[in-house]
C-alpha positions in Angstrom: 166.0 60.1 211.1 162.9 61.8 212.7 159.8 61.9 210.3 157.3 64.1 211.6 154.1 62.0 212.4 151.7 64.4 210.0 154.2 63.1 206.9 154.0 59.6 208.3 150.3 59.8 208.5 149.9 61.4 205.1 152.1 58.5 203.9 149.6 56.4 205.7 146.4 57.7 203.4 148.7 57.9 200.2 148.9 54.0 200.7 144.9 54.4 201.5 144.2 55.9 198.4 146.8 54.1 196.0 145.3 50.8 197.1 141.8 52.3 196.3 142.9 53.0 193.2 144.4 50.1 192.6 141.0 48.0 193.5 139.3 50.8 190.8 141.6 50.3 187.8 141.9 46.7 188.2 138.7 46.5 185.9 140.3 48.7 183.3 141.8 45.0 181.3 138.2 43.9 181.1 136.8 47.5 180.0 140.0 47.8 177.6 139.1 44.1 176.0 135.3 45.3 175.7 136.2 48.7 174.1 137.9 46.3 171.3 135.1 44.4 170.4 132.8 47.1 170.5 135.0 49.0 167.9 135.4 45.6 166.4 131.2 45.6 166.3 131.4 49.2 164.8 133.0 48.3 162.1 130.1 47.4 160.6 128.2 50.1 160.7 129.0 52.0 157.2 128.6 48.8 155.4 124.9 48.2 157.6 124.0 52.1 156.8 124.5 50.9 152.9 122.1 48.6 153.2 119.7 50.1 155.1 119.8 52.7 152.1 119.1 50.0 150.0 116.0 49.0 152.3 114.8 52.5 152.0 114.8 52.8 148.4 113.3 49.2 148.2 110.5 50.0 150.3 109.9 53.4 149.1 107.3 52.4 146.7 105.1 51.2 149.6 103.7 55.1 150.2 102.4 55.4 147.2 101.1 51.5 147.2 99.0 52.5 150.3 97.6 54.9 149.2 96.4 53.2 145.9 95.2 50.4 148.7 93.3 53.2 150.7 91.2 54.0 147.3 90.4 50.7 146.7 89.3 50.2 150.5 87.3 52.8 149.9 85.8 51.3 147.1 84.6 47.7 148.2 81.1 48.7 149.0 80.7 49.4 145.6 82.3 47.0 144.3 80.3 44.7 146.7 76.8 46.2 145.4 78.5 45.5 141.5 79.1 42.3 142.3 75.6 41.6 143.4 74.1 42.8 140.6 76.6 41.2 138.1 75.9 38.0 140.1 72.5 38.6 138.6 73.5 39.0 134.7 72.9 35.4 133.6 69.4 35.1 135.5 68.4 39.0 133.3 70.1 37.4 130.1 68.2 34.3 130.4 64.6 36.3 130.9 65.7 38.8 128.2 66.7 36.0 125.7 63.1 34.5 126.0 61.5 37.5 125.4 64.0 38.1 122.4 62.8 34.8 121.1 59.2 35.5 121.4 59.7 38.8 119.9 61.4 37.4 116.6 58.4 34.9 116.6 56.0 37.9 116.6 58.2 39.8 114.1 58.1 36.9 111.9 54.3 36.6 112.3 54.1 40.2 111.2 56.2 39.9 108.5 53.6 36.8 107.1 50.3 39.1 107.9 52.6 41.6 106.1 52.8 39.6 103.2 48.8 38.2 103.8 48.1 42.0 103.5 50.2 42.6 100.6 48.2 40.1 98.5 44.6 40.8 99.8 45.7 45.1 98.8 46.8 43.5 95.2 43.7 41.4 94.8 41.2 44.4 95.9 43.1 46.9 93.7 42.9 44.1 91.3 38.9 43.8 92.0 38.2 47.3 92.4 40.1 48.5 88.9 37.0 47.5 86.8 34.6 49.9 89.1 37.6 52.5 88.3 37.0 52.5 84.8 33.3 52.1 85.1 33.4 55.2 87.7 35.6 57.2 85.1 32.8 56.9 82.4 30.1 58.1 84.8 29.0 61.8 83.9 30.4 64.6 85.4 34.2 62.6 85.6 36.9 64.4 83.5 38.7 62.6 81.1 41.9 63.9 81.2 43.5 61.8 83.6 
């Protein structure tokens, strides 16, 4: 049996290339046992994209939290300056409550002169009503009144 040399060299680079092959696909078991536990790790997924929903609707008040943050950011220097001048409340009520009390002692010095004046206005009316009727009797007074 006579095989041409061209088939016998052809032969020759099939067995080339099949043990090529060979030394490629002998990784496939260890690619094959991967492949299973990433679909084994993908499982997951739906029940992790659940939760992540969950996140997402947890956090979702956070927007509008910032930007109630962001006003009151805004805010501190006045609220800073407030506080400094609330800070100096009890030292104004203090002064203002001594004046207060030296104003009701005035008042209630009035309110005696008041009185004083009150009796010294009855006692001239009192002194003066004899001159009235004296007065009234003078010539050229009517007497009608």
């Amino acid at each position: 049996m006579n095989i041409p040399i061209d088939r016998l060299l052809g032969l020759a680079r099939i067995a080339e290339h099949t043990e090529e092959m060979s030394g490629h696909t002998a990784h496939l078991e260890d690619i094959s046992a991967k492949l299973g536990a990433v679909s084994s790790d993908t499982e997951a997924l739906p029940k992790l994209g659940r939760e992540m929903s969950n996140v997402a609707d947890a956090t979702a008040v956070l927007g509008p939290m910032d930007a109630r943050m962001a006003k009151i950011e805004e805010a501190m220097p006045v609220l800073v300056e407030v506080q400094q001048h609330l800070s100096q409340v009890p030292e104004k009520l203090e002064h203002l409550d001594g004046r207060i009390d030296r104003l009701s002692d005035l008042l209630e010095k009035l309110l005696e002169s008041m009185g004083e004046l009150s009796e010294s206005v009855d006692a001239l009316q009192e002194s003066v009503r004899p001159l009235g009727r004296i007065a009234g009797r003078l010539p050229g007074q009517s007497r009608g009144d």
